[in-house]
N, C-alpha and C positions, 0 to 999 in steps of 0.2 A: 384334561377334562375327565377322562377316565381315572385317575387317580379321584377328582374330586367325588366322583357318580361312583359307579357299583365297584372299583378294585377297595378303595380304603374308606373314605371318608363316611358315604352311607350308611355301609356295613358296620364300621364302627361306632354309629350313634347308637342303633338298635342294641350293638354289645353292651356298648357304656350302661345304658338305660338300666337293661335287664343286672348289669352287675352293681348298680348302684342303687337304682330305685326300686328294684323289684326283689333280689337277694336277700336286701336286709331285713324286710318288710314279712317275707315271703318264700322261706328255705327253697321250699319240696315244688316251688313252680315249675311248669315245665318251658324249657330254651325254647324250645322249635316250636311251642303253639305261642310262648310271646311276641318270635319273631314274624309269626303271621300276623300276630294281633297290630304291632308295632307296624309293619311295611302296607297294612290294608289299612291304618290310619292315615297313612302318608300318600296313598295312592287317592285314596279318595279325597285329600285336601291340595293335590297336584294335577288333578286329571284336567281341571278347568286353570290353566296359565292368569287367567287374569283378575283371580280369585286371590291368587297365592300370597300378596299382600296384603290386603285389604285382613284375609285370616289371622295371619303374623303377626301386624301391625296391631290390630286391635284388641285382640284376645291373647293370644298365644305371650307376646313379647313382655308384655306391661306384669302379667304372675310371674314372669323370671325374675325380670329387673326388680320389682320387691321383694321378691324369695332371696338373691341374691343382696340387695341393701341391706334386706334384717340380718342375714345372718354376718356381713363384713360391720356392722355398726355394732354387734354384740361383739365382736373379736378386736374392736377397735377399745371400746369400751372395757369390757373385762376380759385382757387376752390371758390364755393360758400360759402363756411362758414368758421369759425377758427374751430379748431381741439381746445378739450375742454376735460378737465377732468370729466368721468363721476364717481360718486359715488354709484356703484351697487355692491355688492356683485354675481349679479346673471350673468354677464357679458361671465365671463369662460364657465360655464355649459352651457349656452345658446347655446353660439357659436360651444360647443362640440356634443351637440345633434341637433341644425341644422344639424352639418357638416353630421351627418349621412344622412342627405334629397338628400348627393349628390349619395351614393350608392357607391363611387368609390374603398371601400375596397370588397363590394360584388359583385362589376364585377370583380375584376382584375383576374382571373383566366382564365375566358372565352374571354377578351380581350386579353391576351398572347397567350391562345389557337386560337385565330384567326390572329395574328400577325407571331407566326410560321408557322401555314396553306401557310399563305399567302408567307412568305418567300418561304417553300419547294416549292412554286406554281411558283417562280420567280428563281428555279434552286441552292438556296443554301440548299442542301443534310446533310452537313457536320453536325454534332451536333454541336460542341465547335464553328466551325462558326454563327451558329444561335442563340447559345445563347450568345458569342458577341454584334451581330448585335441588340438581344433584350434588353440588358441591355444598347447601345448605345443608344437604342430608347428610355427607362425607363429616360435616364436621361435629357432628349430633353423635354420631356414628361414633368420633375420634374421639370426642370428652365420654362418652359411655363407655366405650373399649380402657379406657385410661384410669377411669373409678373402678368399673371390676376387675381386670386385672391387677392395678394398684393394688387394691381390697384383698384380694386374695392371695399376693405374696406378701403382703403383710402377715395374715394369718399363717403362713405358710414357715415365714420369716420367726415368729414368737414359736412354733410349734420345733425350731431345731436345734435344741437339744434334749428335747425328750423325745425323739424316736430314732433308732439306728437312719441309717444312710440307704442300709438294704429294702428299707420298706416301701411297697408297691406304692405306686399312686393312686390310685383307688382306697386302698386303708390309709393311707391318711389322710386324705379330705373325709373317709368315714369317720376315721378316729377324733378329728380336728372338728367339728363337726360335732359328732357327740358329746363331747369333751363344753363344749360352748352351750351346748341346747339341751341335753340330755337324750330323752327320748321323743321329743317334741324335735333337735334336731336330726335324727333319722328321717322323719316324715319331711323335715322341712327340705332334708336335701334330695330326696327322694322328688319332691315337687320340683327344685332347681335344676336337677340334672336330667327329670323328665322330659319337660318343657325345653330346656338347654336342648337336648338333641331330638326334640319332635320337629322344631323349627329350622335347627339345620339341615333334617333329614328331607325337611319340605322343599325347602329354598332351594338345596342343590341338587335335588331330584327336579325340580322344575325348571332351573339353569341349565344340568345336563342335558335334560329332553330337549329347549330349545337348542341348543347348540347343534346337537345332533341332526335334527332337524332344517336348519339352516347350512350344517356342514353336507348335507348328502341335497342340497334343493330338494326337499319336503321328500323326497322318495321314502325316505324314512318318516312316519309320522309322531309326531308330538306324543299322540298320546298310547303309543303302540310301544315307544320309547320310552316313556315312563314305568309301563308297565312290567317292561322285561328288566329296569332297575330296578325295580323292587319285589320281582321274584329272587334275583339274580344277588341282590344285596341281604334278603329274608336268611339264604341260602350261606353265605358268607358269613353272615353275625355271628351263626354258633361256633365259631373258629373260638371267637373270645377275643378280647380288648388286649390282651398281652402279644398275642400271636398275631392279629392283625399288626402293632405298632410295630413287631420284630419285621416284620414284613415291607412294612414304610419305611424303614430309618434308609435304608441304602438309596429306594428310590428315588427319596425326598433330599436326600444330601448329594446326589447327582443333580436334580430339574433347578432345586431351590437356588440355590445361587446364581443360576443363569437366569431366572426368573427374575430377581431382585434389580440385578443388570439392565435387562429388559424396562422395567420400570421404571426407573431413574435415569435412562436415555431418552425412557418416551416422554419424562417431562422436559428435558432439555433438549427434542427433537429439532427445534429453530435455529443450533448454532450447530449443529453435527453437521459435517461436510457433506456429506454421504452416508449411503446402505452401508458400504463396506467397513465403515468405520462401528458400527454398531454389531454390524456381521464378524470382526474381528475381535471387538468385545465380547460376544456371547461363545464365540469357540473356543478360545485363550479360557474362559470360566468353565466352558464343559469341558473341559480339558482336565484344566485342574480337579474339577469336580467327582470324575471318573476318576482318578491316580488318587485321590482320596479317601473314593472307596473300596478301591481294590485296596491300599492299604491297610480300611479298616475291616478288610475281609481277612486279616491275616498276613497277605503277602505282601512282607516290608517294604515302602516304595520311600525313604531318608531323605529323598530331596524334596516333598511336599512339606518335611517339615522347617526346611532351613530356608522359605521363604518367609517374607517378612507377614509379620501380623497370624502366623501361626498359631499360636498359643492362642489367641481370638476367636477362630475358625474364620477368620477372613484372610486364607492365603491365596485367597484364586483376585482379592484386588486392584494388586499389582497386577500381575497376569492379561485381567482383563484391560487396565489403563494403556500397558505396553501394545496388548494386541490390537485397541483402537485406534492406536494411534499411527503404528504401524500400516494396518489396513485402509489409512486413510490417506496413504501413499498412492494406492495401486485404483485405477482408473476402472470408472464402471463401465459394462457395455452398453453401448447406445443403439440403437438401430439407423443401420445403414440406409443414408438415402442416395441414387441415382437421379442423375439428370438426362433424358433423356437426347439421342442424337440427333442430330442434325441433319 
């Protein structure tokens, strides 16, 4: 949760923002009075929890999702490059340990937990009606996540090979981008990646507060909580979008896979024998996961790679499959009951 709140994820909308939608726009602005401007937006549309959708959902979301339509149906229609076979082995892996940069397996808990909130706060009580209505949203959720992202490695896809391999991420959605729209797409992306991280930065700032708030029994308050994330994350954005991600990659390639684990045990929770058998899975992963980044901290560690599905980035599978199964040998403790004498 702290990775999703004030160490990375926060901090880095208000970066994104300022290096995409404000830079291009706008040389000579200055960091530190955007990132007040940026975090006293998001304080003020967090402070009230039971707002934070209702804001999202109606306003905020619906200028993305067309910001974003126009510009993948303009790159669909007249894309700038052929789409071209590339030959990399490293292609898979890349894409898998990006995907961890989006964080969306280590919110999804606290974004359910704020989706229900929000339900019982809109009057449905019922359980099986709420988790209906969430699973209806999950799936809105799932065809929208699957068009923009689709969308955008399409565009991403026609745009490789006319730019080197060393080009930041940031210039080339700029580039890809203006290339499509002209100067009409500056503005247009300017609005996309605004709105893109005003709404993140609301939703997990408001996630985080609660949780926080729930994890200390309210000692800590919601909205005392929120406030120190967005000093705290104000403060962190001037790092910059490169140096914050340099910063994620290790943490995120440690939690991430134990997280995924986690997820896909908890939908097959009904046949797992046991804690231990899940507790053997997530340690056998962190495991792995740790000797992976020490590895890729430098210090050679050759036998992460001569397990199977390496070249993947999924070598901690096995790992994990062995350790549950294993650990579903070994007996839980019960608590001991006495009979008293006679």
């Amino acid at each position: 949760m702290l990775c999703l709140g004030p160490i990375l994820v926060i901090p880095r909308t208000g970066a994104t923002t300022f290096e995409m939608s404000v830079l291009p726009l706008t040389k000579n602005f200055n960091p530190v009075l955007f990132s007040v401007i940026f975090f006293s937006i998001t304080l003020l549309l967090t402070i009230k929890p039971t707002k934070v959708m209702d804001i999202i959902g109606k306003f905020l979301t619906p200028i993305l999702l067309l910001s974003l339509a126009f510009l993948i149906v303009k790159g669909i229609v007249s894309p700038i490059g052929n789409l071209e076979d590339v030959n990399s082995s490293d292609l898979f892996i890349t894409g898998v340990t990006q995907g961890y940069q989006t964080m969306d397996a280590l919110g999804i808990g606290g974004i359910v937990a704020l989706i229900m909130t929000s339900l019982v706060s809109k009057g449905y009580t019922d359980k099986n009606e709420n988790i209906s209505l969430a699973i209806k949203s999950a799936l809105i959720a799932c065809v929208g996540l699957t068009v923009v992202y689709g969308g955008l490695t399409f565009l991403g896809a026609t745009a490789s090979s006319l730019y080197d391999t060393n080009i930041s991420q940031t210039a080339l959605l700029i580039n890809i981008t203006h290339q499509l729209l002209g100067s009409t797409g500056t503005i247009m992306l300017s609005v996309v990646v605004g709105f893109a991280c005003l709404t993140t930065s609301i939703g997990l700032t408001s996630v985080t507060g609660k949780f926080f708030e729930d994890f200390t029994n309210k000692k800590l308050k919601y909205e005392h909580i929120v406030i120190f994330i967005c000093v705290f994350s104000a403060i962190v954005s001037n790092f910059g979008v490169d140096k914050i991600i340099q910063i994620a990659i290790p943490i995120l390639s440690l939690i991430y896979p134990v997280t995924i684990v986690l997820v896909v045990m908890n939908i097959f929770k009904k046949i797992i024998p046991n804690d231990m058998t899940l507790k053997g899975a997530a340690y056998s992963t962190l495991l792995i996961s740790l000797l992976n980044v020490i590895d890729s901290l430098g210090l050679s560690i050759q036998f992460v790679h001569q397990i199977p599905l390496a070249s993947l980035g999924f070598n901690w599978i096995l790992p994990a499959i062995i350790g549950g199964i294993v650990f579903s040998f070994i007996p839980t403790k019960s608590k001991a009951t006495t009979t008293p004498s006679l």
